[in-house]
LOFIZA-806282 format. One line per field, with one value per residue (C-alpha): residue number from 1; residue in one letter; chain; x, y, z negated. Coordinates in steps of 0.05 Angstrom, whole numbers, plus 5000, padded with zeros to 4 digits. Each point is the difference from the previous one (the first is absolute). Layout:
<sites>
num NUM	...
residuo A	...
cadena A	...
x X	...
y Y	...
z Z	...
</sites>
This chain:
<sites>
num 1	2	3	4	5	6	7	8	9	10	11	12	13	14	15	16	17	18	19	20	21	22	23	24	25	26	27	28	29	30	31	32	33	34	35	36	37	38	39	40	41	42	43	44	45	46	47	48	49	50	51	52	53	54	55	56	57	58	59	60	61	62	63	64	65	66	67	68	69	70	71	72	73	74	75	76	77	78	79	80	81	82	83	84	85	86	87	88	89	90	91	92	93	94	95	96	97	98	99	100	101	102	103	104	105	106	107	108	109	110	111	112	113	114	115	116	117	118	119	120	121	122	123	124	125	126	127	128	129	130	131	132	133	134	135	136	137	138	139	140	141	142	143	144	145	146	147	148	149	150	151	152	153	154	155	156	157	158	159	160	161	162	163	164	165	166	167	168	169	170	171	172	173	174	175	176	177	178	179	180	181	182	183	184	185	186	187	188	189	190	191	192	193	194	195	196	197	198	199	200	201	202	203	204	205	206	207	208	209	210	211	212	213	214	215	216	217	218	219	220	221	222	223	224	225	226	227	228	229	230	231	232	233	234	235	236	237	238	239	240	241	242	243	244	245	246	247	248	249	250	251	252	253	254	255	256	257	258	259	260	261	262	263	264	265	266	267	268	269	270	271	272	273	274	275	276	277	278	279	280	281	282	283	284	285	286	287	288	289	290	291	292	293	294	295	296	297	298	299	300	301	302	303	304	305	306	307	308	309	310	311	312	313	314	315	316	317	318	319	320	321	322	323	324	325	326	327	328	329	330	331	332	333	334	335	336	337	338	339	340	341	342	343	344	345	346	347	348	349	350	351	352	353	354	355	356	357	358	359	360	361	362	363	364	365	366	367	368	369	370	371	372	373	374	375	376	377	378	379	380	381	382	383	384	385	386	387	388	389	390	391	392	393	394	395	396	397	398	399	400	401	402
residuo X	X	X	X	X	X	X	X	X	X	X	X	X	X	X	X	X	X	X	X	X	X	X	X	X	X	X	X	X	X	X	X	X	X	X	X	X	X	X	X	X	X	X	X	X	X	X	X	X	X	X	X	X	X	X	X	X	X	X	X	X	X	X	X	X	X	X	X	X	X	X	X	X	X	X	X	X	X	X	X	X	X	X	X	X	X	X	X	X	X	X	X	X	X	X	X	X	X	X	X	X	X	X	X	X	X	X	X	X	X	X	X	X	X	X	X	X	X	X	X	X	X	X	X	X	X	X	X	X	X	X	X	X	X	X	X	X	X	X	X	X	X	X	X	X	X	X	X	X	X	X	X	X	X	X	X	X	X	X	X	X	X	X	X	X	X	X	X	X	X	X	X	X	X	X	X	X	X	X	X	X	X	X	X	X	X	X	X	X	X	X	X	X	X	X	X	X	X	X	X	X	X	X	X	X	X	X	X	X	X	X	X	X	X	X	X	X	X	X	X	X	X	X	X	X	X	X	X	X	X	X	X	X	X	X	X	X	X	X	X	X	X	X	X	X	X	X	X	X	X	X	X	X	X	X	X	X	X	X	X	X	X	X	X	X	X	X	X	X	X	X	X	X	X	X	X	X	X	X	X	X	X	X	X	X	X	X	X	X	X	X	X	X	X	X	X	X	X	X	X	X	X	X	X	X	X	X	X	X	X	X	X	X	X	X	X	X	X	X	X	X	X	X	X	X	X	X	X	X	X	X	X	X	X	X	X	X	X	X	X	X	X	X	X	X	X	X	X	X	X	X	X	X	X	X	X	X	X	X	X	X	X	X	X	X	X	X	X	X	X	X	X	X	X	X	X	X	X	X	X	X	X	X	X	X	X	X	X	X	X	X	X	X	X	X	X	X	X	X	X	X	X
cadena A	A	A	A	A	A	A	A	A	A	A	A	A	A	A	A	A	A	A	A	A	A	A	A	A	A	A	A	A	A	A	A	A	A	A	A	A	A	A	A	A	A	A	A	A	A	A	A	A	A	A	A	A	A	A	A	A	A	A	A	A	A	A	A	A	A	A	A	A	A	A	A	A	A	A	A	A	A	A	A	A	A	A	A	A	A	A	A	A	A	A	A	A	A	A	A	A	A	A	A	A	A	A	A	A	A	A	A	A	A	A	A	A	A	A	A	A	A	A	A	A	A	A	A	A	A	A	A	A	A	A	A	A	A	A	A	A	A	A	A	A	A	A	A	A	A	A	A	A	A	A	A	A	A	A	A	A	A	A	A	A	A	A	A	A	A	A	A	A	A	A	A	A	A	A	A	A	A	A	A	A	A	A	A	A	A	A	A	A	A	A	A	A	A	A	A	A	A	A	A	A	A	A	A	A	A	A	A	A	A	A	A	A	A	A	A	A	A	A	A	A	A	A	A	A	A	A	A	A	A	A	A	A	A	A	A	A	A	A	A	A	A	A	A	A	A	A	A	A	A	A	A	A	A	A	A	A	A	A	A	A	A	A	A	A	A	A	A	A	A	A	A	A	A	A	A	A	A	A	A	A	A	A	A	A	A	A	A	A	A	A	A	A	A	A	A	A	A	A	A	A	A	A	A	A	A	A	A	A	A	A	A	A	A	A	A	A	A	A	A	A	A	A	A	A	A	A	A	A	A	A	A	A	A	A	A	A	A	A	A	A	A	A	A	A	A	A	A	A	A	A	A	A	A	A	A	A	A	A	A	A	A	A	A	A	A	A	A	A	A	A	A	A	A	A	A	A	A	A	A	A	A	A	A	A	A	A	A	A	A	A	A	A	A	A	A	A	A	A	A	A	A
x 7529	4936	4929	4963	4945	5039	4986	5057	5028	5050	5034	5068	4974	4941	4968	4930	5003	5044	5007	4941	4953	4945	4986	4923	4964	4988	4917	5017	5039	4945	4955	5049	4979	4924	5015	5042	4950	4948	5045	5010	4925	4989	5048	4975	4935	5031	5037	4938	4957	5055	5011	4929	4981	4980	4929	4981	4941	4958	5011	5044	5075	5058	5064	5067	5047	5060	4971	4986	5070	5026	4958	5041	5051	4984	4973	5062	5049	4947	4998	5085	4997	4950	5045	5055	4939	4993	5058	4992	5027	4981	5066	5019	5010	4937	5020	5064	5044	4995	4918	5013	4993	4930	4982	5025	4964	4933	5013	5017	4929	4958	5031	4990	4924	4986	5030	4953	4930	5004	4993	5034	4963	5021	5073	4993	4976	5052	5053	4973	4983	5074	5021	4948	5012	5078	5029	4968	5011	4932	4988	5020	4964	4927	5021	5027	4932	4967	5035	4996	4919	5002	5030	4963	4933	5026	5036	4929	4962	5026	5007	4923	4989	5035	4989	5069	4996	4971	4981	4942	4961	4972	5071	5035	4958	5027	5053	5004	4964	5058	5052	4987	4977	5063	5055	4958	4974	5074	5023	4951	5018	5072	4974	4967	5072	5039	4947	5007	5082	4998	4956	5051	5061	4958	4988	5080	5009	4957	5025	5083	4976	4964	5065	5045	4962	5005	5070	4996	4969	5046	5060	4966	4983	5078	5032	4952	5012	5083	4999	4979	5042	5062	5001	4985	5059	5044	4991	5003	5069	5025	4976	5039	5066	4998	4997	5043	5062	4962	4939	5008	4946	4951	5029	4981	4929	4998	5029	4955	4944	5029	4994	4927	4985	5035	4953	4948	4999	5017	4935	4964	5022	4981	4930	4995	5018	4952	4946	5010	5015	4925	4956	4927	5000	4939	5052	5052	4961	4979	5060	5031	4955	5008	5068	4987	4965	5035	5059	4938	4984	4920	4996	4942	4990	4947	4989	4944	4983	5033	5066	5037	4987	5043	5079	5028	5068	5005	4964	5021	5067	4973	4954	5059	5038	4964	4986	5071	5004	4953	5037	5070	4967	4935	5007	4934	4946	4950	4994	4944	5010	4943	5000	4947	4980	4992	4976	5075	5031	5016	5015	5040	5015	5030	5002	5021	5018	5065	5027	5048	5064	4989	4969	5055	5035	5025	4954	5058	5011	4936	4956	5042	5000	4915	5011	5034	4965	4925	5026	5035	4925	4970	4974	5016	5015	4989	5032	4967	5032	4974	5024	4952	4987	5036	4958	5021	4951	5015	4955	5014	4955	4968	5021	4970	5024	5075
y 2042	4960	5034	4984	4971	4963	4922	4963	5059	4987	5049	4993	4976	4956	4975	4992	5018	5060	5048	5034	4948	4961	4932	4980	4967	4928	5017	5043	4960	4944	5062	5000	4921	5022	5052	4965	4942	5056	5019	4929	4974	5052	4984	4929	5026	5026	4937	4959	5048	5008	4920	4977	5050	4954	4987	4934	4994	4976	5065	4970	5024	4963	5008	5010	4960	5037	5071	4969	4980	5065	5034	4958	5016	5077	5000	4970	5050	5056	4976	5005	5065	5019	4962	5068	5046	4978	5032	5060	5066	5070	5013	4933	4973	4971	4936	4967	4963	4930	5008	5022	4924	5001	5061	4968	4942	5040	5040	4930	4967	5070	4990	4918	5016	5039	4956	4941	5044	5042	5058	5063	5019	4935	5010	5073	4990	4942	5047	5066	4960	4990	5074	5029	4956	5035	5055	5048	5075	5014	5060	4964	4926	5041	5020	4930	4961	5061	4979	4926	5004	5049	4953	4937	5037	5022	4938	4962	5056	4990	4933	4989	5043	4976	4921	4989	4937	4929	4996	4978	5083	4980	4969	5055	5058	4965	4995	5081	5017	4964	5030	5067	5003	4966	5061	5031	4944	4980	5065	5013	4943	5022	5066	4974	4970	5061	5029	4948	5006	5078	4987	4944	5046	5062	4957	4991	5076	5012	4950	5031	5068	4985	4969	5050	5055	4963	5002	5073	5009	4957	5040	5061	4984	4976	5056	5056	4953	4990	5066	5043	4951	4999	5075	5010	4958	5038	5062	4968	4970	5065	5044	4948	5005	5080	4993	4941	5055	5056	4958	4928	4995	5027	4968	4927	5026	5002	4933	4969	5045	4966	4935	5019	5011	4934	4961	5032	5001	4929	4992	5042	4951	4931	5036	5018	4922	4981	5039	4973	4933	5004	4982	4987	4920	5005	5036	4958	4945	5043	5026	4918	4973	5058	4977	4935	5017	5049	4940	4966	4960	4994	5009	5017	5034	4991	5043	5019	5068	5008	4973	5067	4976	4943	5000	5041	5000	4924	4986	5059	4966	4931	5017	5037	4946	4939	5046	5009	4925	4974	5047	4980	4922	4990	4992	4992	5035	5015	5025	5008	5045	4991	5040	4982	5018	4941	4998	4979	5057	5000	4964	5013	4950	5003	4947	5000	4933	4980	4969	4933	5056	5020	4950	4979	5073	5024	5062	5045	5029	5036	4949	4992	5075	4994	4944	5042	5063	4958	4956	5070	5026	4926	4975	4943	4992	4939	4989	4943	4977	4943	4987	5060	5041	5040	5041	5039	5007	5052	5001	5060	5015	5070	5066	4991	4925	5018
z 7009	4993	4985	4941	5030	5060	5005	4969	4974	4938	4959	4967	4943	5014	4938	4979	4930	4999	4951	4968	5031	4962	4986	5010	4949	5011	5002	5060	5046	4987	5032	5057	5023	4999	5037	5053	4994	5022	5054	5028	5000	5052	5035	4993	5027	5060	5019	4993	5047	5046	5006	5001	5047	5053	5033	5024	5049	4949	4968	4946	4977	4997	4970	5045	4951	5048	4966	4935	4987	5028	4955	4936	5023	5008	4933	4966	5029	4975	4930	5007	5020	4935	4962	5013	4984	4936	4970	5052	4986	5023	5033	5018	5069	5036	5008	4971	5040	4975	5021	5074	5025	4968	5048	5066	4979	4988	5072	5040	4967	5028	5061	4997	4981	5056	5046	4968	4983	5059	4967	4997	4932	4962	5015	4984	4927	4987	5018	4965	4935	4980	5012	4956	4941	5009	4949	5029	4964	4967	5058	5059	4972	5005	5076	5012	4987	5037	5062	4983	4998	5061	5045	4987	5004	5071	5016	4973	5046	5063	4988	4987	5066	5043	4976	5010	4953	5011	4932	4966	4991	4934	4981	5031	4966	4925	5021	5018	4935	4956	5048	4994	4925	4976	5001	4947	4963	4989	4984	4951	4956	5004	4978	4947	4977	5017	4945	4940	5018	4990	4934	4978	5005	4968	4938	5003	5007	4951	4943	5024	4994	4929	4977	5030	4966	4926	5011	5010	4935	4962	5027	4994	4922	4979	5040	4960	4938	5003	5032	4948	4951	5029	5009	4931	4982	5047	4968	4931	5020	5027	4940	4956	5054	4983	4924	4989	4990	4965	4947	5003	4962	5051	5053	4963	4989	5072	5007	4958	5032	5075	4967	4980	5070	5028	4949	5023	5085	4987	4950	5053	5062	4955	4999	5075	5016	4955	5021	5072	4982	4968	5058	4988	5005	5057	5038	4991	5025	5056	5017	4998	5048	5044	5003	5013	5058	5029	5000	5040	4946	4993	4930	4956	4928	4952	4935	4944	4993	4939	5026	4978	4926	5006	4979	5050	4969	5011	5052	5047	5007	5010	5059	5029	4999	5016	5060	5011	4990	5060	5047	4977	5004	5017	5081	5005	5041	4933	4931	4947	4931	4953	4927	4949	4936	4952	4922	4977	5050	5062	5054	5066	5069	5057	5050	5075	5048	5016	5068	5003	5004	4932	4964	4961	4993	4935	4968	4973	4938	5007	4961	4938	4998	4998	4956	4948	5009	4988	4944	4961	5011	4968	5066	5037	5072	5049	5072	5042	5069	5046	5067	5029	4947	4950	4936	4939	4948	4942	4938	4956	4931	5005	4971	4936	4990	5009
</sites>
């Protein structure tokens, strides 16, 4: 039995994207390489103190190429072991198995560096840096750098005191400042990431629980609809069973009354779908690029003010399915919808890139569907594909042309 937070732990079913988990926009994990970059140019800053931290009598520095190139190599096996924090997750292990050699690496260079500087301080902050950048539970993370800080200002005390170093004082006190600052400057950016993750998987809980609630409603409104219905035509039915022996004729009048009842719960559910299938046309082109984008896609919409005016019975169904169409297709990592209100109607596009993989793919049956639904309406539609681009353009006349 491992513990949660035990390095190298696995579980019996080790997989990063169980489940209920989320997938991060694509804007976010761009985020994630200015916050490691953040992470690793103080990191750079340390090396280059640490290295360079050599007086000369004529009061100059010098760099020790033997710490310079430990220091690369420290900073390489750090940026593996941020690699595994980027898909961190509250109850997952500290450090996965496969980034263990990147630790021992990281402890032999703190040891190497004080072997080569002299100084107990520089090999202290090259092997505390790698365990506070760890998965540390949010609690125990804030006691971590705590202790982190507490011993390299002790380490940096007694060390200053007791001038236990050869080291250049001016090049040594840098070197002290970027030691002991870096636990929390480092932790602070990942902070800052833990933050834009939690706000990236609230928009996703937010957008599930939206949707999950509309399908509330819709089940809610058909089972009060057929409901009432079918219970109606139950007792209709029965009431006809009884006097089918004793007044036939009664017993038809409720037939015909059951029938009534079937024509209407089914005239009563045509109006329910229609009334949900009628979606304000800024919302549906709202609601399609917040689709595209929570598939990662960076997609952007563009409509006039008066956008609810336009065909919504035709159009509704294209922009949900030229949406559909660029998932199902499009590969690519972008997506613009633009709507616009022209004298001769309107007119609707859609265009997103397209990688080498799906250049050539075919587009369904989805576009001769548009194509039948805009020409039955007297518009025309036009598809364009080059080797990194694929639009649909829609032109539809207005409500009072058609």
């Amino acid at each position: 039995m491992c513990h949660a937070h035990t390095l190298g732990c696995v579980r019996n079913k080790p997989h990063p994207r169980r489940r209920g988990s989320f997938e991060l926009a694509r804007g976010i994990w761009a985020t994630w390489w200015y916050t490691v970059s953040a992470v690793l140019l103080f990191e750079v800053f340390l090396i280059a103190a640490w290295a360079s931290a050599w007086g000369t009598p004529a009061g100059a520095t010098e760099v020790d190429p033997i710490a310079l190139i430990l220091g690369v190599v420290w900073l390489a096996a750090t940026f593996w072991i941020l690699t595994a924090y980027r898909r961190r997750e509250e109850q997952g292990p500290l450090l996965p198995r496969r980034y263990l050699p990147a630790l021992a690496v990281c402890a032999a260079v703190a040891v190497a560096m004080l072997i080569t500087t002299g100084s107990w301080l520089a090999g202290a902050a090259f092997a505390l840096q790698p365990l506070v950048i760890l998965n540390w539970p949010r609690g125990v993370r804030l006691r971590v750098v705590v202790a982190a800080t507490a011993v390299l200002l002790a380490v940096a005390f007694i060390e200053r005191a007791n001038a236990a170093t050869s080291l250049d004082p001016a090049a040594w006190a840098v070197g002290a400042t970027f030691s002991v600052i870096l636990p929390l400057a480092s932790v602070t950016s990942l902070w800052w990431w833990d933050v834009l993750v939690a706000f990236d998987r609230a928009r996703g809980v937010e957008s599930r629980l939206a949707a999950t609630q509309e399908r509330l409603r819709v089940a809610t409104d058909v089972h009060d609809l057929q409901g009432h219905h079918l219970q109606v035509i139950a007792l209709q039915l029965e009431l006809a069973e009884k006097l089918m022996g004793r007044d036939p004729d009664a017993a038809l009048e409720q037939i015909r009354a059951a029938r009534v009842s079937v024509g209407e719960a089914t005239q009563g559910t045509r109006d329910l779908a229609t009334r949900f299938r009628t979606v304000p046309l800024s919302d549906e082109i709202a609601n399609a690029r917040d689709l595209l984008q929570a598939a990662g896609i960076a997609a952007t919409a563009d409509a006039p003010v008066d956008a609810d005016g336009a065909p919504a019975d035709v159009l509704g169904p294209v922009i949900r399915e030229t949406t559909t169409n660029v998932l199902k297709h499009g590969g690519g990592r972008r997506a613009r919808l633009a709507l616009e209100a022209r004298p001769d109607g309107w007119r609707y596009e859609i265009v997103n890139d397209r990688t080498g993989d799906d250049a050539d793919g075919a587009d369904g049956s989805g576009l001769e569907g548009i194509g039948r639904r805009v020409a039955e309406a007297g518009g025309t539609l036009d598809v364009r594909r080059d080797a990194h681009e694929f639009a649909v353009v829609v032109r539809v006349p207005g409500e009072q042309e058609r």
